[in-house]
C-alpha positions in Angstrom: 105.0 70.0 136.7 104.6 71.9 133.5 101.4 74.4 132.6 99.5 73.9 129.6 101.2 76.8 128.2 104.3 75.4 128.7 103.8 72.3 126.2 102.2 75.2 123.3 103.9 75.1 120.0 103.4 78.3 118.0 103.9 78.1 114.3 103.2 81.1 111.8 102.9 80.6 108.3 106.0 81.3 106.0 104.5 83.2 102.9 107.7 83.2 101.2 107.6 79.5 100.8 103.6 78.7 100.5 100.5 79.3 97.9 97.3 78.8 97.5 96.0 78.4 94.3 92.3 77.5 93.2 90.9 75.9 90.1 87.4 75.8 88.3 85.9 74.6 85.2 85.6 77.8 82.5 83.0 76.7 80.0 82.7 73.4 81.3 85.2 72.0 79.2 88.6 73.6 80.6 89.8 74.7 83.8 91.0 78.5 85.2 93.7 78.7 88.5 93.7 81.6 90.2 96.0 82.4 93.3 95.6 84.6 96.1 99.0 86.6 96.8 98.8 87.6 100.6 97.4 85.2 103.3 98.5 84.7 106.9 97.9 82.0 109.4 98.9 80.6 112.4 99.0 77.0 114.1 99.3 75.7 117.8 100.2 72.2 118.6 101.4 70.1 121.7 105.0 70.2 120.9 105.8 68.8 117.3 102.5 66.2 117.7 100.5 68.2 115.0 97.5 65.8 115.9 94.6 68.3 116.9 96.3 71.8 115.7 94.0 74.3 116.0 95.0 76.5 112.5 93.6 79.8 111.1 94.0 81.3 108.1 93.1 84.4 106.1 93.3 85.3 102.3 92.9 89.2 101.0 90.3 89.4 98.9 92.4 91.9 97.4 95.3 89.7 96.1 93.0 87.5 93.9 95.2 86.6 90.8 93.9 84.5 87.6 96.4 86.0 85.1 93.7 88.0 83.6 92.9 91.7 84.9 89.5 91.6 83.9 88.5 88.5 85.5 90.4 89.4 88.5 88.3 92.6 88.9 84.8 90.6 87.7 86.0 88.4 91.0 86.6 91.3 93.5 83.7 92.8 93.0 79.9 92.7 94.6 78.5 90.1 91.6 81.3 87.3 93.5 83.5 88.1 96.8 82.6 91.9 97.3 86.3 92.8 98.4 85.0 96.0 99.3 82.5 95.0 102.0 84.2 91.2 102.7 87.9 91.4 102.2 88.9 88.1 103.8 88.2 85.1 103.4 88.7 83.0 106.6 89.4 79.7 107.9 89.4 78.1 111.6 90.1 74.5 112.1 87.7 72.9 114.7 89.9 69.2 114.2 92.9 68.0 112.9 93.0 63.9 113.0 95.3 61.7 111.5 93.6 59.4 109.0 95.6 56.4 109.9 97.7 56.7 107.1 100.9 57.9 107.0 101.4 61.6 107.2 97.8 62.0 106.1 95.4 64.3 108.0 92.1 65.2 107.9 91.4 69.3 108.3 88.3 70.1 109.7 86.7 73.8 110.3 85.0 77.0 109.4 85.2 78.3 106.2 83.6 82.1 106.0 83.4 83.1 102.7 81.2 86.7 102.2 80.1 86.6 105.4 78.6 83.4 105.1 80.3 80.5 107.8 80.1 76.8 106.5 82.1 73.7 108.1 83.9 72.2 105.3 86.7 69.1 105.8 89.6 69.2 103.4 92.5 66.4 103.6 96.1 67.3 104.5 99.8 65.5 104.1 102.6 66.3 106.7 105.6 66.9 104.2 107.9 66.9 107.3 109.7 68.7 109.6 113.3 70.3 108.0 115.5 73.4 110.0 116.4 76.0 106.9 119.6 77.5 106.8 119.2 80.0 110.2 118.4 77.1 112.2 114.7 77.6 112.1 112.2 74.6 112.2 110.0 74.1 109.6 106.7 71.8 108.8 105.3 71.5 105.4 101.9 71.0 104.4 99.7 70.1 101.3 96.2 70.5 102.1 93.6 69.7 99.3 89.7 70.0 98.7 86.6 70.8 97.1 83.9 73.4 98.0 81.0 74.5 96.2 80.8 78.3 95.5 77.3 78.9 95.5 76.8 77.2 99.5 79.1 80.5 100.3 76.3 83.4 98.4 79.0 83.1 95.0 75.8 82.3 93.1 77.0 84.9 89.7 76.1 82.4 87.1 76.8 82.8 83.3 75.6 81.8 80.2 76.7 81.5 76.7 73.7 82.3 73.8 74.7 78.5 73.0 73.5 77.3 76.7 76.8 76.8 78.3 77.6 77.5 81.8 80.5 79.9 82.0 81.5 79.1 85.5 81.4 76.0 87.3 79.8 75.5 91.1 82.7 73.2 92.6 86.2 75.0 93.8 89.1 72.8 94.0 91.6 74.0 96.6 95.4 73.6 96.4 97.1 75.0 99.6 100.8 74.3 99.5 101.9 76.0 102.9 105.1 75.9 105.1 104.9 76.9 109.0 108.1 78.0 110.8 108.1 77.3 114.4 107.9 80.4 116.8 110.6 80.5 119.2 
């Protein structure tokens, strides 16, 4: 008879082989990415059966990168994420389902983004499982979505003297991560 404990499948996130990158309108009429640098997060499953993982994830504040100092520091500070007094941004899934579709997930949780907690559902593909070159098992992900910035207090709006906005409300999310299994 095995224990529940038994059948738990660790995974930890491999940062040296994942991203997340964000994108959002500038002007209206063109688009910024930004990255964050340093993130961690985990994920449990029943064996290899990734159907209802429970996942966690956190970003540094800190590691916000657009390519552009200025806008970086505009972004870390109390007018948007407040790095000082919120320096993660976290995630906790509450389900992971398959969507019926091949390798195709949907990602439910909680998002908390300035101290603010919202459930948001993003969608995910299984890339596959592959062992790297030390004989450690890997399982890819691209996970995908939109949130709006002002439902998490990033309400800093701009305007031009012609009437445009300067920042636009939805976030499109771009996670690109690879878990290596925990032996």
């Amino acid at each position: 008879m095995t224990t529940e404990a038994e059948t738990i499948t660790k995974w930890a996130i491999d940062p040296m082989h994942s991203e997340v990158q964000f994108k959002v309108k500038h002007l209206v009429i063109s688009t910024v990415t930004g990255f964050f640098k340093s993130f961690e997060g985990s994920m449990e499953t029943e064996g290899d059966n990734f159907e209802d993982a429970k996942i966690t994830f956190a970003l540094d504040i800190d590691s916000i990168d657009t390519n552009q100092g200025q806008r970086d520091g505009h972004l870390k500070s109390a007018e948007f994420f407040d790095a000082e007094k919120y320096p993660q941004i976290t995630f906790s899934s509450t389900s992971f389902k398959t969507t019926g579709e091949e390798d195709e997930y949907t990602l439910t949780g909680d998002l908390t983004v300035k101290g603010i907690t919202k459930p948001v559902t993003l969608n995910a593909e299984f890339g596959g499982l592959a062992d790297d070159f030390y004989g450690n098992t890997k399982a890819g992900f691209e996970v995908t979505g939109k949130i709006n910035r002002k439902e998490f207090g990033l309400t800093w709006d701009g305007v031009t003297e012609a009437g445009s906005v300067v920042v636009g409300e939805d976030i499109k999310l771009m996670i690109n991560v690879q878990f290596a299994k925990q032996k």
